[in-house]
N, C-alpha and C positions, 0 to 999 in steps of 0.2 A: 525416400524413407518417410514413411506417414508417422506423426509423433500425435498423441490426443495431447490436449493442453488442456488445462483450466484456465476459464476466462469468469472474472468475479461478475462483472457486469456483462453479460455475453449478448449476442443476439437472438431473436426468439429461435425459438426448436422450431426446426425443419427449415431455414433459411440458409439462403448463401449468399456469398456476396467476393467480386475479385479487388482485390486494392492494391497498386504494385506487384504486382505477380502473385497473390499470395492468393490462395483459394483456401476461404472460408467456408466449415462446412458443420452445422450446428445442431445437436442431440440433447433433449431435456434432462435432467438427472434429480433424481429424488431429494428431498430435502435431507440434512445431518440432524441427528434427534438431539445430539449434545448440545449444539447451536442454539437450536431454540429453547429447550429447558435453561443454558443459561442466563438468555437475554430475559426468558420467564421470570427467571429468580431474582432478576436484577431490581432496585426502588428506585424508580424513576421519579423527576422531579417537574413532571411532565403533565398535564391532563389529557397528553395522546397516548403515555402509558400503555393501554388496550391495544391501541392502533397501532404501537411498535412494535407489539409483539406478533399479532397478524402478518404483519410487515416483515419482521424477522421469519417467518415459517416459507413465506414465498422466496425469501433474498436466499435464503439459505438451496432454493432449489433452483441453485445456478445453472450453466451452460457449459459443454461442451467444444471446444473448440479444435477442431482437426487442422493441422499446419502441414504442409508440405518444406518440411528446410531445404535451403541448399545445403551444399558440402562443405562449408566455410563460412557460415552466416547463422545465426540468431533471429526469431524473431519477435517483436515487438509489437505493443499495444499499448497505446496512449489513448484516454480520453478524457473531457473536461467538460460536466455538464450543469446548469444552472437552471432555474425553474421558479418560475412568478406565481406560480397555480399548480394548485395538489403537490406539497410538496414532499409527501411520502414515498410519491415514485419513484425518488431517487436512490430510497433504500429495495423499492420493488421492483424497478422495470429494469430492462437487460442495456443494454449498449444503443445507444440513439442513432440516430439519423442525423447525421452534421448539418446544421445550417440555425436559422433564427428567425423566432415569431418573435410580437409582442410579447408572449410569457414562457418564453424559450430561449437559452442560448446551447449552442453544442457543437465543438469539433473534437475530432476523434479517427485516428490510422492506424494501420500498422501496415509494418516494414521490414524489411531486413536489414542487419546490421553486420558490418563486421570491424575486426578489431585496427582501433584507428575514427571508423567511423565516429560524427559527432554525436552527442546525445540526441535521440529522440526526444522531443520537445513539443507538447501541444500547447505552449505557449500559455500566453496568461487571457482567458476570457473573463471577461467582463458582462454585465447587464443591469439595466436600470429601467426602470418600471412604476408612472406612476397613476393610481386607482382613484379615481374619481366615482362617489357611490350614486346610484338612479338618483334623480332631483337635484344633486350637486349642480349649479348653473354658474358656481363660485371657480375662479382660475387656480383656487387653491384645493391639490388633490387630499382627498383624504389621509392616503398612504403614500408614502415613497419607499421604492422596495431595491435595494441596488445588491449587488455581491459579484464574487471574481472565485475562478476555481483554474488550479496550473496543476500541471502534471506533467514528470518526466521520468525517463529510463535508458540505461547504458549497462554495462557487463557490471554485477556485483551490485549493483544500487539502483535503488525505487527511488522514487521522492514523488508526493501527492498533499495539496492543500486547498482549502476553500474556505470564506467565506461571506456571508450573508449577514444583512440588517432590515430591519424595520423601523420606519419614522412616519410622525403625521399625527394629526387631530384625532385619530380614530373614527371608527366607521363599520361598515360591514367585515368580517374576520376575513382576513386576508393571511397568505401563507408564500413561505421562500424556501428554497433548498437547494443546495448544488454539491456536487459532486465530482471530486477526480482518481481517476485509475492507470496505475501504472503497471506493466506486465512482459516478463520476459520468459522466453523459452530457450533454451541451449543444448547444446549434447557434446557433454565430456569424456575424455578417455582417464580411467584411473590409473593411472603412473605409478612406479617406485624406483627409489635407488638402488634398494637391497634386496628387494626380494624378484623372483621371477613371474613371467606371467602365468595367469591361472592361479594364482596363490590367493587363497580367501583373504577378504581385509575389511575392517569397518571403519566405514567415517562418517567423522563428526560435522555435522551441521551446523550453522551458529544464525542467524536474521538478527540482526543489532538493530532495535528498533527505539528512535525518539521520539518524542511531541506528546501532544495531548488531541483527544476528541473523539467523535464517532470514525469506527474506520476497520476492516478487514485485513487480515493477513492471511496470506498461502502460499502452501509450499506441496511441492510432489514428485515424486520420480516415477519414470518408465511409465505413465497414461493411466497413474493413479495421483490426484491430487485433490485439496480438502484446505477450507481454514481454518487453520492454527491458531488464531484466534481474534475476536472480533471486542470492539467497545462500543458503549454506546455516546448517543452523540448528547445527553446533558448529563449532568450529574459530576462532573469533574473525570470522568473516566478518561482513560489512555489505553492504545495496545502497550503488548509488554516484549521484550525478547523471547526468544523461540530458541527452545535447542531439540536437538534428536539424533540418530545415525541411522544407517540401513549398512546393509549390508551387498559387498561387490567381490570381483577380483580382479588383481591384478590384468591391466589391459583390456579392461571390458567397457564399452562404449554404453555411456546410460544419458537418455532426455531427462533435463530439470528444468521445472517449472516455478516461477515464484511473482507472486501479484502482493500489491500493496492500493487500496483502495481509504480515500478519506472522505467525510460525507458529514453535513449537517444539516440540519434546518430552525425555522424557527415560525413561531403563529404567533398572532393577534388576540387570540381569545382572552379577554380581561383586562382588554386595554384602560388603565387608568392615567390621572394625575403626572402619575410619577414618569411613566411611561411616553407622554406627550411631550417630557420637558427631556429623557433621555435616549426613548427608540429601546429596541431590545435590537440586540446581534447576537453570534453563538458564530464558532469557526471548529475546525478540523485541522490540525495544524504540525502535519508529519514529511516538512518542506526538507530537513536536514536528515532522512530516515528514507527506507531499511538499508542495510549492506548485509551481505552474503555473504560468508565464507566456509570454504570447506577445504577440511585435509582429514589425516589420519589421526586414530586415539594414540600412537606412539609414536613422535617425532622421530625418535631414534630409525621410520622403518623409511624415511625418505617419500612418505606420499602428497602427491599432489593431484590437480582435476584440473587436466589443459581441455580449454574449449576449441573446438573445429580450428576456429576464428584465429587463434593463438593466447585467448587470454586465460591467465590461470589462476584459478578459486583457492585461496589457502587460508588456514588459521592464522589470525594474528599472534604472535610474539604476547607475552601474560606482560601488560602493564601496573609499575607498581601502584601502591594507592599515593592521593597525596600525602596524608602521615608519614607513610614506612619512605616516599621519595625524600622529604625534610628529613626524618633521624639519617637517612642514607648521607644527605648532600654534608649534613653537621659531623657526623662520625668519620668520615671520611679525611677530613685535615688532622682530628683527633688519633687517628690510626697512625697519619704519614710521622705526623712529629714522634710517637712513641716509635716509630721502627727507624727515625734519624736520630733520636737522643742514645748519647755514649753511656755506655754499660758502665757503675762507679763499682769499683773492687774494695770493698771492705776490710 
């Protein structure tokens, strides 16, 4: 069964490539107009500003990724990429080539999984990098440029983070970026307890998303997918939670797709004073972030979403807040004593 998947960071249009069994096979797609008008709208705190926005019109016109699954398996895409030089590519260019130059670092697989299996994991890279400017003949480099980007995935949860710094006397502008991406694809059967199959049902979606920084969200069913929503990477921004439904029936077998990408960078331009004495950094930092859950809008109808694999996608349980937990845990002794204390007869 051929599934289209969305991959955030994809490989260029018209390549392929095998990795573990898995036959990659890649189609260009147009850019989202929401996407970029709202990275447009956004005040950036940035003098690349211009250059995000450019940058957002290409990122938005992701890739295509065609997955062959097995009948019991999931498949997966990790990657963790860092950059000493031009460091906008990380929000432009598609899925890298594993390996490491001087102003390169990048691994990055995918795999299939099943349930039991351990998390995919592209581990924690690292890179360090230091710039010495023409005529420099001094052991001391201008710049020192270091950063680290992890990324992992497992049934129901993403987790992606990076970051980058800049330190040094200053010198010719110099730039850092890295970036990781987490992504999974599955194919669920929609279950019920009460009702039969073929029965229309709709479910709720939920992406629980934490952290703060630059970083993409997506989500799609059946070989339609798109992000849901993107932040940028200065200004204090965060992705936010995600909710939606579509609609199914009872016992019908649907591909879901959901990526979670984090991404930063940082330049040199206006290196001063203050700057010498403390480096500029900037991070992406959604290491405890997304989970997935799905079930039905009416508990009462018994729905669930078992995956091939055996793992099953559901709504959490409504946790109280902390307030209403305290008046809960206080009122609670208050109640038992009034319904032990004896009745006095007047």
């Amino acid at each position: 069964m051929k599934l289209i998947a969305f991959l955030m960071a994809g490989l260029p249009a018209g390549s392929a490539q095998t990795d573990n069994g898995i036959d990659w096979t890649v189609a260009a797609v147009v850019p989202e107009p929401w996407l970029v008008g709202r990275l447009a709208r956004r005040r950036l705190t940035t003098r690349r500003a211009p250059l995000l926005i450019r940058c957002a019109r290409l990122a938005a016109a992701a890739s295509l990724l065609t997955l062959s699954l097995s009948a019991t398996a999931a498949g997966v895409f990790v990657e963790a990429l860092l950059l000493t030089q031009s460091a906008d590519n990380v929000i432009t260019t598609g899925s890298c080539t594993p390996g490491s130059t001087a102003s390169f670092e990048c691994v990055g697989f995918g795999r299939f999984i099943g349930l039991g299996s351990p998390t995919t994991d592209a581990g924690t890279v690292t890179h360090l990098r230091s710039v010495f400017d023409a005529g420099n003949v001094s052991q001391v480099p201008n710049f020192v440029m270091n950063a680290r980007a992890h990324a992992f995935a497992s049934f129901g949860q993403l987790h992606a983070s990076t970051f980058v710094q800049i330190q040094g006397a200053g010198g010719n502008d110099v730039s850092i970026g890295g970036r990781a991406t987490a992504q999974l694809t599955d194919r669920v059967t929609i279950n019920s307890t009460v009702l039969p199959a073929g029965t229309p049902v709709s479910v709720k979606v939920l992406m629980d998303v934490s952290g703060q920084g630059g970083g993409r969200l997506s989500f799609g069913i059946n070989q339609f997918n798109q992000n849901v929503d993107v932040s940028d990477d200065f200004g204090g921004d965060a992705l936010k939670d995600y909710e939606t439904t579509f609609s199914a029936k009872v016992g019908e077998k649907v591909s879901v797709t959901y990526g979670l990408v984090a991404f930063t960078r940082m330049f040199s331009n206006g290196w001063g004073p203050g700057d010498v004495l403390n480096g500029r950094n900037n991070s992406a930092d959604y290491g405890n972030s997304a989970y997935l859950y799905m079930g039905g809008l009416d508990p009462a109808l018994g729905i669930t979403l078992q995956s091939d694999s055996g793992f099953t996608y559901a709504v959490p349980s409504a946790v109280p807040e902390p307030v209403a937990a305290w008046l809960l845990l206080i009122g609670l002794p208050v109640l038992a004593w009034r319904t032990r204390r004896p009745n006095r007869r007047v």
